[in-house]
C-alpha positions in Angstrom: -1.7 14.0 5.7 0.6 10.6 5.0 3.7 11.2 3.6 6.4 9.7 1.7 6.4 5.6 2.5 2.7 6.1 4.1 1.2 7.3 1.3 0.5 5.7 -2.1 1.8 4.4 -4.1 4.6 3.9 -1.7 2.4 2.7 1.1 1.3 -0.3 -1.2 4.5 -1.8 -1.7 6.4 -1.0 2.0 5.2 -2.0 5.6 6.8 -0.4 8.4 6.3 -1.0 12.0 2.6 -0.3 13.3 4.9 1.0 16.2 6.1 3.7 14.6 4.7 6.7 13.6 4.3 7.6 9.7 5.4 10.6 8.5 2.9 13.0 7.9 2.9 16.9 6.2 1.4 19.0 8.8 -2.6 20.0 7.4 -5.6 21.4 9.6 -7.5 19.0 7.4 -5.2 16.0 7.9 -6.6 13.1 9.7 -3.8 10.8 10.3 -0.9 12.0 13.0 2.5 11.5 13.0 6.2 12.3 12.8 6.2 15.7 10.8 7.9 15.5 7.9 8.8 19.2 5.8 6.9 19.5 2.5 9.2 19.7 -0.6 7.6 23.0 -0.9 4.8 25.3 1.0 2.6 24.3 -1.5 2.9 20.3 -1.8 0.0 20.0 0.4 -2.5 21.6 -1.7 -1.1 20.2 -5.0 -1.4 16.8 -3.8 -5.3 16.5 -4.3 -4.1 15.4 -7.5 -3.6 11.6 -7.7 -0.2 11.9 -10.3 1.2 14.5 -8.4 0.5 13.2 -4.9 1.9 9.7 -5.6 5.3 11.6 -7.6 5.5 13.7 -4.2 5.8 10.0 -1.9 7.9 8.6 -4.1 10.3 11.9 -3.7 9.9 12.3 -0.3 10.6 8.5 0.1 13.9 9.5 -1.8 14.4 12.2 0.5 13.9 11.0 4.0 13.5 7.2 3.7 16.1 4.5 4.7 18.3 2.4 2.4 15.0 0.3 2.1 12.5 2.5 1.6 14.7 4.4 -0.8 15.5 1.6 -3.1 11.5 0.7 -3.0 11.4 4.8 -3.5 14.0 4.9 -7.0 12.4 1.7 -8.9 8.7 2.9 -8.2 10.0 6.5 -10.0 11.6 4.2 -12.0 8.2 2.6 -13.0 6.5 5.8 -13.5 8.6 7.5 -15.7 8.4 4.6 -17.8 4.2 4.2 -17.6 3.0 5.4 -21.2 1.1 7.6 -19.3 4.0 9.8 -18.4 4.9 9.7 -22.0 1.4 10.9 -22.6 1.7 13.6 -20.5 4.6 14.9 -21.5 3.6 15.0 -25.0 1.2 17.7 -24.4 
């Protein structure tokens, strides 16, 4: 399963090299192989069928593991987010 920069939203605003491998979270229903990257936690994977919560768990991993580049990309897409009035809407209820 893509993770951090090749996933969305990440993936939209970032190309890397088709020659390198993206990271991916290691899943038996995963189609897309890779260089494994470590979940935040055990049960990321799962969680991630969520749209919201997959793209938040990119943009973190992007924060985690990425490059000076992809990090940047990473902080003002978080950035973004937080300030969507959607995340105000959710964290009203």
């Amino acid at each position: 399963m893509p993770a951090a920069w090749a996933a969305e939203p990440i993936s939209q605003l970032i190309r890397k090299a088709p020659s390198e491998p993206p990271p991916v979270w290691s899943s038996a229903l995963g189609a897309v192989r890779g260089q494994a990257l470590e979940p935040l936690h055990p049960a990321a994977v799962q969680a991630s069928h969520d749209a919201p919560l997959a793209g938040l768990l990119a943009i973190i991993d992007s924060l985690r593991v990425g490059d000076v580049r992809v990090r940047k990309i990473a902080a003002a897409a978080l950035i973004d987010m937080l300030r969507s009035p959607q995340a105000s809407d959710r964290s009203a209820a």
